[in-house]
C-alpha atoms as one frame of an Amber mdcrd trajectory, in Angstrom:
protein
  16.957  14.158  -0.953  15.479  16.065   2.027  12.422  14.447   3.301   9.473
  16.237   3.899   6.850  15.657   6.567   3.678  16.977   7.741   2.617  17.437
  10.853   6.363  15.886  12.219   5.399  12.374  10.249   6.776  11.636   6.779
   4.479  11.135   4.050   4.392   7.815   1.481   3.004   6.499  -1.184   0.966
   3.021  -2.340   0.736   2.904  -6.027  -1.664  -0.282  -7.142   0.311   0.808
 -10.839  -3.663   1.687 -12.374  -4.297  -0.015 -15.974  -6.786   2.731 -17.614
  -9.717   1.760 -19.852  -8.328   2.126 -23.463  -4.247   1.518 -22.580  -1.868
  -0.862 -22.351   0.201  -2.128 -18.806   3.649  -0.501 -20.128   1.843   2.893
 -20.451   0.908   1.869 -16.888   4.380   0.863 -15.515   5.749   4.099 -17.318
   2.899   6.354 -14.934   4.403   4.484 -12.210   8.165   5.553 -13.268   7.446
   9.039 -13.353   5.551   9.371 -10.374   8.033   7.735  -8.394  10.733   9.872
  -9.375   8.179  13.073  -8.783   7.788  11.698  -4.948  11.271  11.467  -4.895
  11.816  14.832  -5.734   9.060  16.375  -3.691  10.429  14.651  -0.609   8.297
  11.463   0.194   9.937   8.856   2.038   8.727   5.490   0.340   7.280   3.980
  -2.683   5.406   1.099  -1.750   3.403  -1.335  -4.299   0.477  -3.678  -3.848
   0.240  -7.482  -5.422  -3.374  -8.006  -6.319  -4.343 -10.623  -8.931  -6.858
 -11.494 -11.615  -7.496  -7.537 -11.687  -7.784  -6.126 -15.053  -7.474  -2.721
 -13.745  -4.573  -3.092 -11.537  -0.849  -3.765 -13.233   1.085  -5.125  -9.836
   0.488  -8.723  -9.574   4.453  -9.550  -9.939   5.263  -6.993  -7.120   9.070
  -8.238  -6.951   9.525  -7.358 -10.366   8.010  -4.100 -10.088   9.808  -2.632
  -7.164  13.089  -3.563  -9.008  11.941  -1.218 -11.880  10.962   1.615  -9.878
  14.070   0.957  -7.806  16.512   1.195 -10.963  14.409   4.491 -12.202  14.848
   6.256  -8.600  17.654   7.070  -6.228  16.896   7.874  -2.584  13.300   6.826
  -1.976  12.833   3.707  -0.128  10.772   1.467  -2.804   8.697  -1.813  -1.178
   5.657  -4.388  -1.013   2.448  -2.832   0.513   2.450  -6.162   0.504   3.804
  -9.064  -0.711   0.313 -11.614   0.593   2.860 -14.114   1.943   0.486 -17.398
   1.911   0.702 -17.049  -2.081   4.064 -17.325  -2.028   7.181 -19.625  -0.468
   9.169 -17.778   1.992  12.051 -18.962   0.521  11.499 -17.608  -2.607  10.242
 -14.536  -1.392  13.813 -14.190   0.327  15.153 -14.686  -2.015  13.548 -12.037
  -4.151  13.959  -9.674  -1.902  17.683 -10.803  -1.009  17.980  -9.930  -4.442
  16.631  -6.260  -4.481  18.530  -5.634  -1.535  21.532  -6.350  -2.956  21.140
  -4.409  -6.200  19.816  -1.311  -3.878  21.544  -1.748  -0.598  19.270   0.575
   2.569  16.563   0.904   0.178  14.127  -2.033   0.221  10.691  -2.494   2.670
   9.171  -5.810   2.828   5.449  -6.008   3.760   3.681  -8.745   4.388   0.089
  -9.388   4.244  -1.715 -12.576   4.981  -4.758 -12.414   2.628  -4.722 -13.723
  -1.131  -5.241 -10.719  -2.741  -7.525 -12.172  -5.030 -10.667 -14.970  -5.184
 -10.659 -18.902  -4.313 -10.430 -19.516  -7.719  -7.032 -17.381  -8.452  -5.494
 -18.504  -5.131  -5.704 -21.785  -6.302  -3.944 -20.740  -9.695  -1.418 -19.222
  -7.576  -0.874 -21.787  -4.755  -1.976 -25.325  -6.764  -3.844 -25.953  -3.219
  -6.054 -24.227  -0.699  -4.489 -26.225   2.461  -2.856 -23.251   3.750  -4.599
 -21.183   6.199  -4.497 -18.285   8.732  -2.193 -20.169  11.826   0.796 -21.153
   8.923   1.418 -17.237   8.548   2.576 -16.652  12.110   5.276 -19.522  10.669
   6.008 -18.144   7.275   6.987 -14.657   9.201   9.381 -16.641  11.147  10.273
 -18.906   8.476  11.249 -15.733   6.254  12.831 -14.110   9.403  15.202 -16.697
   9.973  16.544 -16.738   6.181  17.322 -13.347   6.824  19.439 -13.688  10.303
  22.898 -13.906  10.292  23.024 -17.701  11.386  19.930 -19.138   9.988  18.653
 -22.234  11.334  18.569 -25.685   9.120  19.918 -26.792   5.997  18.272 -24.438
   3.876  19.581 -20.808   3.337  18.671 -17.897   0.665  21.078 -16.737  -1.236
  21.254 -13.973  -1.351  19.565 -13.314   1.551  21.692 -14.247   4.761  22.523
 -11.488   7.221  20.838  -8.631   5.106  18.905  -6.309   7.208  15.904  -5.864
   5.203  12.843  -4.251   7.477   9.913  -6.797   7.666   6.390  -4.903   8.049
   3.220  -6.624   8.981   0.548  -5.815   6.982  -3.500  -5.769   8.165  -7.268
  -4.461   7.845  -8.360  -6.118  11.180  -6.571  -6.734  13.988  -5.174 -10.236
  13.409  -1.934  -8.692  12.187  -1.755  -5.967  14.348  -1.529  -8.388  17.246
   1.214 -10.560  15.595   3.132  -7.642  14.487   2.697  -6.436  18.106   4.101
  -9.488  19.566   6.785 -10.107  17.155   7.865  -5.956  18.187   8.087  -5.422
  13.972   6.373  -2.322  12.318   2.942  -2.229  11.223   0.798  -0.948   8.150
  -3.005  -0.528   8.487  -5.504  -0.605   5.727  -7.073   2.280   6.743  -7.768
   3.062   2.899 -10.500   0.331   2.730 -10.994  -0.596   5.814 -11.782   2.226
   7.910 -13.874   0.863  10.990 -11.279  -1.401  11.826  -8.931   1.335  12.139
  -8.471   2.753  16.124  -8.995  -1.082  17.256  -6.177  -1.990  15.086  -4.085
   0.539  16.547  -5.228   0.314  20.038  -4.320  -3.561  19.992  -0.881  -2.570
  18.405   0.076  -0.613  20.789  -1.161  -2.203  23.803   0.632  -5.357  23.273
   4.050  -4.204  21.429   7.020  -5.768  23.087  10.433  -4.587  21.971  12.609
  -6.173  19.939  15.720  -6.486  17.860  14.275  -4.603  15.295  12.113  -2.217
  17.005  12.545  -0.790  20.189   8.876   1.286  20.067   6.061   0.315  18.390
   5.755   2.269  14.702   2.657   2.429  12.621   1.759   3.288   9.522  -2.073
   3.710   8.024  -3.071   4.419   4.686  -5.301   6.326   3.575  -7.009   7.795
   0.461  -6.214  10.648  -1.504  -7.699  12.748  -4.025  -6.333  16.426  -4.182
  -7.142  19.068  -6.727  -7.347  22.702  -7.221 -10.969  22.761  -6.837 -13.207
  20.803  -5.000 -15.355  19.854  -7.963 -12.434  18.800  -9.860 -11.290  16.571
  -6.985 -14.795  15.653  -6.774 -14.996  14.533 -10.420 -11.675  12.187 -10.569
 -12.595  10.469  -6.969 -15.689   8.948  -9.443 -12.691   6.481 -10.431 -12.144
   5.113  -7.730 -15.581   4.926  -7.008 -16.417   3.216 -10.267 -13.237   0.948
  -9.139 -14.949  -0.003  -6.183 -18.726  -0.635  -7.160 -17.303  -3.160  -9.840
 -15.526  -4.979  -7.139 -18.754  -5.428  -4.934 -20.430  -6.456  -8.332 -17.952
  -9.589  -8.824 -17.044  -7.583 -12.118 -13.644  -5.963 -12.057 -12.583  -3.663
 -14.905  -9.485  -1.396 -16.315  -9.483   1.765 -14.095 -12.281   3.654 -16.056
 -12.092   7.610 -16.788 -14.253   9.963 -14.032 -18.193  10.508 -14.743 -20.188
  13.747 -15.202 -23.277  12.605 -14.298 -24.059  10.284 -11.601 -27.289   9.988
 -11.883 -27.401   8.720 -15.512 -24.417   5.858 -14.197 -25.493   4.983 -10.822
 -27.806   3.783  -8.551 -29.495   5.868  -5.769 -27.779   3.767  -3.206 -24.021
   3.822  -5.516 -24.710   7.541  -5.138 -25.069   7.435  -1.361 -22.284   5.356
  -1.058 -19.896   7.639  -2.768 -21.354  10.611  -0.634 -20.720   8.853   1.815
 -17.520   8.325   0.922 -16.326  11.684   0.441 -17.452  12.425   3.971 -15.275
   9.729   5.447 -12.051   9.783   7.399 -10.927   7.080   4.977 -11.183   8.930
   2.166  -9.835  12.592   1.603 -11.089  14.419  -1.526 -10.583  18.105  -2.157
  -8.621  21.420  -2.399  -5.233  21.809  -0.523  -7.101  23.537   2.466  -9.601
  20.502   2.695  -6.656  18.091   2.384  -4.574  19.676   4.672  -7.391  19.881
   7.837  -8.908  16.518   7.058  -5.143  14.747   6.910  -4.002  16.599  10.097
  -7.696  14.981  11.758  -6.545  11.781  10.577  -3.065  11.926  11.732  -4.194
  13.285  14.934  -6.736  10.650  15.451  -4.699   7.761  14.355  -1.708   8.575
  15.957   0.265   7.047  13.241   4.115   7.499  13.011   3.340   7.506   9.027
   0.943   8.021   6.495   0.863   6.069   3.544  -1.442   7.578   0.429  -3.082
   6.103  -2.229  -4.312   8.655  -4.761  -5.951   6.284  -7.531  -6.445   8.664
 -10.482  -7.355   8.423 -14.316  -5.287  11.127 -15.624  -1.669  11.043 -14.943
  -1.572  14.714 -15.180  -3.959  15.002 -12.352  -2.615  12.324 -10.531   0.899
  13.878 -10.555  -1.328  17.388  -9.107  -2.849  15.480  -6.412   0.974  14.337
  -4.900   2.152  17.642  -5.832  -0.454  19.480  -3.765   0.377  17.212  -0.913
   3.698  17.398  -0.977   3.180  21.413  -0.690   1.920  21.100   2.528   4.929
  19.232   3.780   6.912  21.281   6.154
């Protein structure tokens, strides 16, 4: 595979593997397949997935799992967590996992980490069987996990697999808690520009004020998401953004759903102020909705602004066909 990139930076992709109103998760899993092997082919340069829990509408919870099946369905792209939330998880066992997948698919495997749940209280707790940990043990759990992966780990316990593979550890953020660490600790970093857009250029700033080089990374490398909804006309691209939207305003309600299909007519389905919001929303740096010539000006603004060494797009869309268009039309403007 040749990559691709735009504007000098290679292009990626975060896939949240969408559960639609009215199907099943294996119809889900199967969109993810075949999108992943469409990137491939168009020239993206990762496939990263997202663990979220207690989300009806959103098929990635067991994120190792997944990025096993997408890895044994591609054959070049570089398939990862965007993230693994570490404090749900032991490091071991994480290290394990991923010792694992790197094994099976040697030069191909990303590991981010985030440090939020991903989820409520209540479905931490499911996850964790206590609430004890907190935001000073992750700075631990990154070197915890870092150390299973040297080649002379310190103490008595060691991952197997796991020792001596050189699997690239991301930090993962949407303030600039992580940004900092990751700075510190001289690994890459991934901002959550995608949904948390007025945190972004502080983020950065701090990441690259305070990066000291390291084993892994001599220069400080950053990647921010960001969303995308392309189509061949604006009022299509328009239309399928009401998704997300939907997505979104059932989130704030404390009322998750399946991904639900787009809406014709706002006004009968939301709110004045939902209808501002998604305005809004369409005129945000965050959030990139339209034809290829609105796509391509509005990403080069963002890349430009950012100064990110990578962009990483999430394109959450109801129809698969569409969704498949909107990556497509992207990965046209690719040099």
């Amino acid at each position: 595979m040749n990559q691709k990139k735009f504007e000098n930076i290679p292009l990626s992709v975060l896939d949240l593997a969408p559960i639609n109103e009215g199907s099943e998760t294996a119809e889900s899993f199967a969109n993810s397949v075949e999108l992943a092997q469409h990137v491939e082919k168009w020239g993206f340069n990762r496939y990263w997935l997202a663990e979220h829990h207690n989300m009806p509408g959103i098929g990635s919870s067991a994120t190792s799992l997944l990025i096993g099946h997408i890895a044994g369905h591609t054959n070049t792209i570089r398939v990862g967590s965007g993230g693994v939330m570490l404090p749900n998880h032991s490091p071991l066992v994480i290290a394990e996992q991923f010792g694992t997948l790197e094994t099976i698919y040697p030069g191909r495997i990303d590991l981010g980490l985030g440090r939020a749940p991903g989820s409520d209280q209540a479905t931490a707790y499911a996850l964790r069987r206590n609430l004890q940990s907190n935001v000073d043990e992750f700075p631990q759990s990154v070197a915890e996990l870092q150390n299973y992966f040297s080649d002379n780990p310190i103490g008595r316990v060691k991952a197997y697999p796991g020792i001596g593979l050189n699997i690239p550890l991301w930090l993962l953020g949407s303030s600039g808690y992580s940004a900092q660490l990751a700075a510190v600790k001289g690994l890459p970093f991934s901002f959550a520009s995608h949904f948390a857009p007025d945190y972004t250029m502080q983020a950065m700033q701090l990441y690259h004020q305070n990066f000291k080089p390291s084993k892994d990374l001599q220069e400080p490398y950053a990647m921010v998401g960001v969303n995308v909804i392309a189509a061949d006309t604006q009022e299509r691209a328009e239309w399928l953004a009401t998704s997300s939207q939907q997505q979104m305003f059932a989130l704030m309600r404390g009322m998750p759903t399946t991904f639900m299909p787009p809406i014709d007519n706002l006004e009968e389905e939301w709110t004045d102020r939902e209808i501002a919001i998604f305005r809004e929303k369409l005129d945000s740096e965050s959030m990139i909705v339209g034809t290829p010539d609105v796509v391509r000006e509005k990403l080069r603004s963002f890349i430009n602004k950012t100064r990110a060494n990578e962009v990483i797009i999430n394109s959450q869309i109801f129809h698969q066909k569409d969704r498949l268009r909107s990556y497509e039309i992207v990965a046209e403007l690719m040099e």
